[in-house]
C-alpha positions as CSV (number, residue, x, y, z in Angstrom):
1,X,107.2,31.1,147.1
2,X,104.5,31.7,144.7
3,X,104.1,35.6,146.1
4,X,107.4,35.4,145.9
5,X,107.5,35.4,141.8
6,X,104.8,37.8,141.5
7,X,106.6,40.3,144.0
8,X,109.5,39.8,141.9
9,X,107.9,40.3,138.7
10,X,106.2,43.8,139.6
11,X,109.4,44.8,141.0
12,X,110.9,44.2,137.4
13,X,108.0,45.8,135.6
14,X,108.7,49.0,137.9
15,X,111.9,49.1,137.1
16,X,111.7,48.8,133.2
17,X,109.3,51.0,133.4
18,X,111.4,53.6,135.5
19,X,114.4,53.1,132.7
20,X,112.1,53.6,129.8
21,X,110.4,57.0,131.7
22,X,114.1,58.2,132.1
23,X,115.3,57.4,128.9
24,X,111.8,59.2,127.2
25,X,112.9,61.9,129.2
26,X,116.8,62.3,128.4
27,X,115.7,62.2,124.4
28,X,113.3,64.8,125.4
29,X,115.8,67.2,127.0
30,X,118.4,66.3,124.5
31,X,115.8,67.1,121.9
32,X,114.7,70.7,123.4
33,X,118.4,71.5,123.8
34,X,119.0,70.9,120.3
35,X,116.1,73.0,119.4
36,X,117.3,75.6,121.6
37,X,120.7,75.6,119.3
38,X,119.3,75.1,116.3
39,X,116.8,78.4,117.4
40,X,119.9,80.9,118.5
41,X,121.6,79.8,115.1
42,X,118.8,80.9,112.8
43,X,119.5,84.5,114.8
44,X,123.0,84.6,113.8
45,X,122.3,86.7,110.3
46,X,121.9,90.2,109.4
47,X,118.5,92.1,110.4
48,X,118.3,94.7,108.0
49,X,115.7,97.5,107.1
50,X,116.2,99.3,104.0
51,X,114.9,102.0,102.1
52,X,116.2,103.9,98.7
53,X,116.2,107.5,98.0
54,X,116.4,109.7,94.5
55,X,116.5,112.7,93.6
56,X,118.0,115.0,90.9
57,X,121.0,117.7,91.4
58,X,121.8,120.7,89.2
59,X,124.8,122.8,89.2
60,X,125.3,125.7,87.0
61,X,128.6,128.0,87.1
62,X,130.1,130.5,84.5
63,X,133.7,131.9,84.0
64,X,133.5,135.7,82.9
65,X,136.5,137.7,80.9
66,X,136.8,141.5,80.6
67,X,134.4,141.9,83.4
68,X,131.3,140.6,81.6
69,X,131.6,141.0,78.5
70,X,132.8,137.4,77.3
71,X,130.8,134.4,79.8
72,X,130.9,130.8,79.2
73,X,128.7,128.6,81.5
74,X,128.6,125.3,82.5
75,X,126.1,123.3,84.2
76,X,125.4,119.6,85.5
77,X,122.7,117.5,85.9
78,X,123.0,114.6,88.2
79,X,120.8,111.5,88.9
80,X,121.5,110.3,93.0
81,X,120.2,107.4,94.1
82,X,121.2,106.3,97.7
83,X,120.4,103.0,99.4
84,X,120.1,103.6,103.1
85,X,120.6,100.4,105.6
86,X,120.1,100.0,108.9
87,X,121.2,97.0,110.5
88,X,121.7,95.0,113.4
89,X,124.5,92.7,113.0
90,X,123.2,89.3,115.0
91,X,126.5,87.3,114.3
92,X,128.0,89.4,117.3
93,X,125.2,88.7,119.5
94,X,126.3,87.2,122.8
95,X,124.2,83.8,123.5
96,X,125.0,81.4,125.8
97,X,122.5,78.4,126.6
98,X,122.6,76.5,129.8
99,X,120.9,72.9,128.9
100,X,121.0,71.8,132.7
101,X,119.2,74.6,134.1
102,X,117.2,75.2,130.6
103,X,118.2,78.4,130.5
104,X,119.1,81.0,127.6
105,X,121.2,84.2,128.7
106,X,120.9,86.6,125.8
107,X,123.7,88.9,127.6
108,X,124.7,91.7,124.3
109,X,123.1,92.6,121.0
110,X,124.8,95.1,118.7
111,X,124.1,98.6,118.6
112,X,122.3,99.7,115.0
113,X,124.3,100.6,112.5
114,X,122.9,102.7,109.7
115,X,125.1,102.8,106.4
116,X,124.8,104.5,103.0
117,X,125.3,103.7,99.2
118,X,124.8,106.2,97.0
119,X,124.5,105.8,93.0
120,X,125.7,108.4,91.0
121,X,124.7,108.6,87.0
122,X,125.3,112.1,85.7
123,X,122.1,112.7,83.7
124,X,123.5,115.7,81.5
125,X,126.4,118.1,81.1
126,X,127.0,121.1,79.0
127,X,130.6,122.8,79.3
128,X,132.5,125.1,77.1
129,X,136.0,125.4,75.4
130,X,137.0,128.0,77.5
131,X,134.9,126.9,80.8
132,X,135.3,122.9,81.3
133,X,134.6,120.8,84.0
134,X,138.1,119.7,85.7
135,X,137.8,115.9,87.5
136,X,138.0,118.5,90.8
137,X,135.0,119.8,89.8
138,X,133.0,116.7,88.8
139,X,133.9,115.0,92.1
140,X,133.3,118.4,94.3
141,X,129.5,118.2,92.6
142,X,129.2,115.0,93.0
143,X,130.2,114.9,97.3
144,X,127.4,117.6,97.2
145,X,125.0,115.9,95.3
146,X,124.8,113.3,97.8
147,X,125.1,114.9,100.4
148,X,122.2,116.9,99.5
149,X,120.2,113.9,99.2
150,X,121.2,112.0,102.4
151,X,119.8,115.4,104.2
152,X,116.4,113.8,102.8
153,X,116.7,110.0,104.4
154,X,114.4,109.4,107.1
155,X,116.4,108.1,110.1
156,X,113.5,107.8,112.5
157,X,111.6,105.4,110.4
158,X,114.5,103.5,109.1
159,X,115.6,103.2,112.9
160,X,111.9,102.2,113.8
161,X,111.7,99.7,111.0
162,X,115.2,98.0,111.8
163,X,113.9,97.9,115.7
164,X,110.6,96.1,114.7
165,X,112.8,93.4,112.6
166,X,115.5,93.0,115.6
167,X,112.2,92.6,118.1
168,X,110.2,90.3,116.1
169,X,113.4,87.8,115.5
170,X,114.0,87.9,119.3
171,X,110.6,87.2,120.1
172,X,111.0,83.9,118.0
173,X,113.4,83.0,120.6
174,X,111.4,83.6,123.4
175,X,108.7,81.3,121.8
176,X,111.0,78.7,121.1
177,X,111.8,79.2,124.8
178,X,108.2,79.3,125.9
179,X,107.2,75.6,124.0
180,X,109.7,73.5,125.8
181,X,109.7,75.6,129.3
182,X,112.8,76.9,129.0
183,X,113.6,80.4,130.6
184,X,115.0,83.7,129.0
185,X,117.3,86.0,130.9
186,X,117.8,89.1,128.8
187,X,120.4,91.0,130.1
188,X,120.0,94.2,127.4
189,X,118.2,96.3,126.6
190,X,114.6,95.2,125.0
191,X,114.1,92.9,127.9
192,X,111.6,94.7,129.3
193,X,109.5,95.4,125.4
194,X,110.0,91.6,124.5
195,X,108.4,90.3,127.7
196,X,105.8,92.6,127.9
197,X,104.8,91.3,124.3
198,X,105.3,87.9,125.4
199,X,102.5,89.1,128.3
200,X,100.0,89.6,125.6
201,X,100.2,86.0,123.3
C-alpha cells in the first residue's frame, strides 16, 4: 500500500509537470504568432526613396513689325525644382500567416512606382507693351521647364535605392521568421536575393 502512494504521487508529479510543459509551450507559440503579426504590420507603410532636382530655365522670344524694324522681346527666367519618389506601396502587400504550420506566405508585393512633384518659382520676367506674356504662354514655358528638368532625374539610382529600402524591410521579416523558427515562402519575385542574403548572416 505504501508503494502504492508513492506510485501515485510520481504519477501526479508527471502529470503536472506535463500540463505546465504544454501550457509553457502554448504561451510560447501564442507569443511567436503575435510577434509574427505584430512584424508583417510594421511592413504595411510606404518604402520610399527620394531625391530632389533643380535647375534654372530661360526663355527668350521677340515680336517683330515692318519686317525688323520695330522688335520687342520678352524673356523668362524660371527656378524648377522637382521632387522625384519612388515607392513601394507595402499596404497592398499580400501576407498571409499560417500560426499552425508557422508559416508566413509573402504571395504579392507592389510593382515600383516612381512619381514627380515639380516646384515652379519664376525667378524673373521682362515683357513689353507691345510683346506680353499671355497665361498661354507662361503655362507653355512652364510644361517645358519641367519637362526639361525631369530629362535630368536619375531613374536607375532612384530605382536602385527604393529596391535596397523594399529588400532591407523584407529581410526584417525573414529575421523575425528566423528567431522563433518559423518558415518564409516568398512567392515573388526577390525570393531568390532575400534568401541568398539570409545565407550570408
Amino acid at each position: 500500500m505504501k508503494y502504492l502512494k508513492y506510485i501515485f504521487l510520481v504519477i501526479i508529479g508527471f502529470a503536472l509537470g506535463y500540463f505546465v510543459l504544454k501550457a509553457t509551450y502554448e504561451e510560447k507559440a501564442d507569443e511567436s504568432s503575435s510577434t509574427i503579426a505584430y512584424g508583417v504590420k510594421r511592413l504595411n507603410k510606404m518604402v520610399v526613396a527620394e531625391q530632389t532636382y533643380a535647375n534654372f530655365y530661360s526663355h527668350r522670344s521677340k515680336a517683330q513689325y515692318l519686317g525688323n524694324l520695330f522688335a520687342f522681346n520678352k524673356n523668362l527666367l524660371l527656378k524648377v525644382e522637382i521632387k522625384a519618389q519612388a515607392s513601394y506601396d507595402l499596404s497592398k502587400m499580400k501576407v498571409e500567416i499560417d500560426s499552425v504550420n508557422k508559416t508566413i506566405y509573402i504571395r504579392e508585393i507592389p510593382e515600383l512606382k516612381i512619381e514627380t512633384y515639380p516646384d515652379v518659382e519664376f525667378f524673373e520676367m521682362n515683357q513689353s507693351a507691345l510683346n506680353k506674356f499671355s497665361k498661354d504662354d507662361l503655362n507653355g514655358v512652364k510644361k517645358r521647364a519641367v519637362e526639361e528638368v525631369a530629362k535630368t532625374i536619375d531613374k536607375t539610382s532612384l530605382k536602385k535605392e527604393a529596391h535596397e529600402q523594399l529588400i532591407y524591410n523584407l529581410e526584417e521579416l525573414y529575421l523575425l521568421a528566423k528567431v522563433y523558427h518559423w518558415q518564409v515562402v516568398d512567392e515573388t519575385q526577390y525570393a531568390n536575393e532575400l534568401q541568398n542574403r539570409m545565407r550570408e548572416l
